[in-house]
BAKEBA-916447 format. One record per residue (C-alpha): residue number from 1; residue in one letter; x, y, z. Coordinates in steps of 0.2 Angstrom, whole numbers, plus 5000, padded with zeros to 4 digits. Each point is the difference from the previous one (the first is absolute). Example, Ala and Ser with C-alpha at 12.3 -4.5 7.8 and 13.67 -1.06 7.14 Angstrom:
! BAKEBA-916447
- 1, A, 5062, 4978, 5039
- 2, S, 5006, 5017, 4997
//
This chain:
! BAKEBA-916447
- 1, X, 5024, 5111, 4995
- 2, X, 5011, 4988, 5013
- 3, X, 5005, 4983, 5002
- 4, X, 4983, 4987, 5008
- 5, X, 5016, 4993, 5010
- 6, X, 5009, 5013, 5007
- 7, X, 4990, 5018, 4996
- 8, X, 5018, 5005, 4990
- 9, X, 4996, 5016, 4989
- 10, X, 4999, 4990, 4982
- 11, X, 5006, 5010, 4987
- 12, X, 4991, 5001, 4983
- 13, X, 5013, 4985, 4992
- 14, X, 4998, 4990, 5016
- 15, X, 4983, 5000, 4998
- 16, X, 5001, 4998, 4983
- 17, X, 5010, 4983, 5000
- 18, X, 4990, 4992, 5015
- 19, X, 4980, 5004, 4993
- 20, X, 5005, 4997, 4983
- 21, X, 5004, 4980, 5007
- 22, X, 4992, 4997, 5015
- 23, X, 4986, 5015, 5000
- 24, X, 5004, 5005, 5017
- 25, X, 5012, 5015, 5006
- 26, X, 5018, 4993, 5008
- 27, X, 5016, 5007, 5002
- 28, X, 5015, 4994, 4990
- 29, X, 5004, 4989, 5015
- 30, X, 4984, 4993, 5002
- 31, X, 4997, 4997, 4982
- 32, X, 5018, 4993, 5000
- 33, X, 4995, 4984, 5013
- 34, X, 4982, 5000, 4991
- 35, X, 5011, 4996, 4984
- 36, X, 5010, 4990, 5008
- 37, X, 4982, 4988, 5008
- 38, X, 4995, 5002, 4982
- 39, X, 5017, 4993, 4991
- 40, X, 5001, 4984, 5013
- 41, X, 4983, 4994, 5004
- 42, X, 4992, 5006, 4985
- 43, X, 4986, 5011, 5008
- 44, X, 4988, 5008, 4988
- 45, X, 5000, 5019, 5003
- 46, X, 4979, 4997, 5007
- 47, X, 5006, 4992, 5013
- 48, X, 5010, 5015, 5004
- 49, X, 4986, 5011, 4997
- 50, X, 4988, 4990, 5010
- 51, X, 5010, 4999, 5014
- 52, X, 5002, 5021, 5001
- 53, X, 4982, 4999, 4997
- 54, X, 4997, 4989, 5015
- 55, X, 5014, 5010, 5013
- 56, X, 4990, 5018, 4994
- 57, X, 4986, 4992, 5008
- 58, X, 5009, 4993, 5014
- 59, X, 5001, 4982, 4998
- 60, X, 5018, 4994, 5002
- 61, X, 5004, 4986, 4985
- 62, X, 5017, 4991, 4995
- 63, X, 5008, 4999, 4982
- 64, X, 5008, 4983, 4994
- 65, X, 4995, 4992, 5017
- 66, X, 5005, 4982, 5002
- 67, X, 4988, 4986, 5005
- 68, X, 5011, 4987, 5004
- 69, X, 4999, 4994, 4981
- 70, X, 5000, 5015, 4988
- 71, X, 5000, 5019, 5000
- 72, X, 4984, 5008, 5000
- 73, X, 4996, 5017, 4993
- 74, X, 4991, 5009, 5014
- 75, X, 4997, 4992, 5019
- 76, X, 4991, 5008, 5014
- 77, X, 5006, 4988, 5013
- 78, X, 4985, 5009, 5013
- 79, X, 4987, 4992, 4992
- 80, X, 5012, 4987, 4992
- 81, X, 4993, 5007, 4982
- 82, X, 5012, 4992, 4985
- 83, X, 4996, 5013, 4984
- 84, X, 5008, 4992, 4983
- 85, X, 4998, 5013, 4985
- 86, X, 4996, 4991, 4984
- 87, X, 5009, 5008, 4986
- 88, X, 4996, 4984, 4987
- 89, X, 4982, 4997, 5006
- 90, X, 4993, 4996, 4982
- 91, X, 5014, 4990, 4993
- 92, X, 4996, 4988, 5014
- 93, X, 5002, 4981, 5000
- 94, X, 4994, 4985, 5005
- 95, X, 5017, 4997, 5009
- 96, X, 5001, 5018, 5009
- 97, X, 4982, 4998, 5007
- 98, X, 5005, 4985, 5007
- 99, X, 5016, 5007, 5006
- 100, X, 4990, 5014, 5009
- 101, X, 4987, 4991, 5009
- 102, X, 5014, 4991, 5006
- 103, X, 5011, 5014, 5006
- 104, X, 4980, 5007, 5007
- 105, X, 5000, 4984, 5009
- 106, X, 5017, 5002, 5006
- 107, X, 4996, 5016, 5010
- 108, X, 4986, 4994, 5005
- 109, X, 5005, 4986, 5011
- 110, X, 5012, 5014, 5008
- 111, X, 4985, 5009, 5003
- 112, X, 5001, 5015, 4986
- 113, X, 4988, 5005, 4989
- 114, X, 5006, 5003, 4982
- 115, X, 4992, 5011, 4986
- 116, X, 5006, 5004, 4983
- 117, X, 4996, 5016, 4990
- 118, X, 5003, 5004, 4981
- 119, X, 5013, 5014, 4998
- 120, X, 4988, 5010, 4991
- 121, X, 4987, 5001, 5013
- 122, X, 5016, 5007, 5012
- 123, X, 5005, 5011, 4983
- 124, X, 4982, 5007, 4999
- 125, X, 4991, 4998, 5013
- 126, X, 5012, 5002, 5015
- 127, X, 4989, 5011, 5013
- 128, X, 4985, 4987, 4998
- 129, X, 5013, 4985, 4999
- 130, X, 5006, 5009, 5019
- 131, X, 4982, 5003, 5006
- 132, X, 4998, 4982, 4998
- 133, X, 5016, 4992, 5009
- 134, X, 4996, 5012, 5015
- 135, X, 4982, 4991, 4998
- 136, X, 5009, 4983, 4999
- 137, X, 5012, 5005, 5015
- 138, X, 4986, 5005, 5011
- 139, X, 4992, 4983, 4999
- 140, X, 5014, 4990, 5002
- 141, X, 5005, 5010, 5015
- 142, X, 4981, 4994, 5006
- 143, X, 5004, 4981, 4995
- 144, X, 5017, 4998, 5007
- 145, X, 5011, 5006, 5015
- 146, X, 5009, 5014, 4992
- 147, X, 5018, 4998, 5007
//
């Protein structure tokens, strides 16, 4: 077992404390500014996962990356992808729909795509949750000049 970050040797405690919260290996440091992303921005621990996901298949992504008006869970600012994971999805309201559709127009105009996916389809279903952002990726790259 070693650290997705630096390829660190992970002890059986190490790994313990960083699969147990964020269901990917890291070393203490790694998990220590994982925590740290976590505590200020509020980042589910999906949005971690998904982004090791992505980076073991080769697509480089940002945590907590900042549009020019709020932090977004997961960017790939190639194919200028926005990812928001949902961890409230079915207590939704009339007020946070509209909320969203306006932060989707938001990126939009700046000329990024924005999708949102349920943390349990990330918690569950991560491989096939990948499979399909590469998929998105790859049209994307098609649509737009990737930087």
């Amino acid at each position: 077992m070693n650290c997705l970050e630096c390829n660190k040797e992970l002890s059986y405690i190490d790994h313990k404390n960083s699969f147990d919260i964020y269901g990917v290996e890291l070393c203490k440091q790694h998990k220590g500014r994982m925590d740290k992303l976590v505590n200020s921005n509020k980042t589910p621990a999906e949005a971690i996962k998904l982004y090791y996901g992505l980076k073991e298949i080769g697509i480089s992504s940002m945590l907590e990356w900042w549009d020019g008006k709020k932090s977004v869970d997961l960017a790939i600012s190639r194919v200028k992808l926005n990812i928001e994971i949902d961890t409230e999805y079915n207590t939704i309201t009339h007020e946070q729909a509209i909320m969203d559709l306006e932060e989707a127009m938001h990126s939009f105009k700046n000329g990024f795509t924005t999708i949102r996916i349920p943390d349990v389809v990330i918690k569950y279903y991560l491989k096939e949750t990948v499979k399909n952002i590469e998929g998105i990726v790859e049209g994307l790259k098609v649509n737009i000049k990737t930087l």
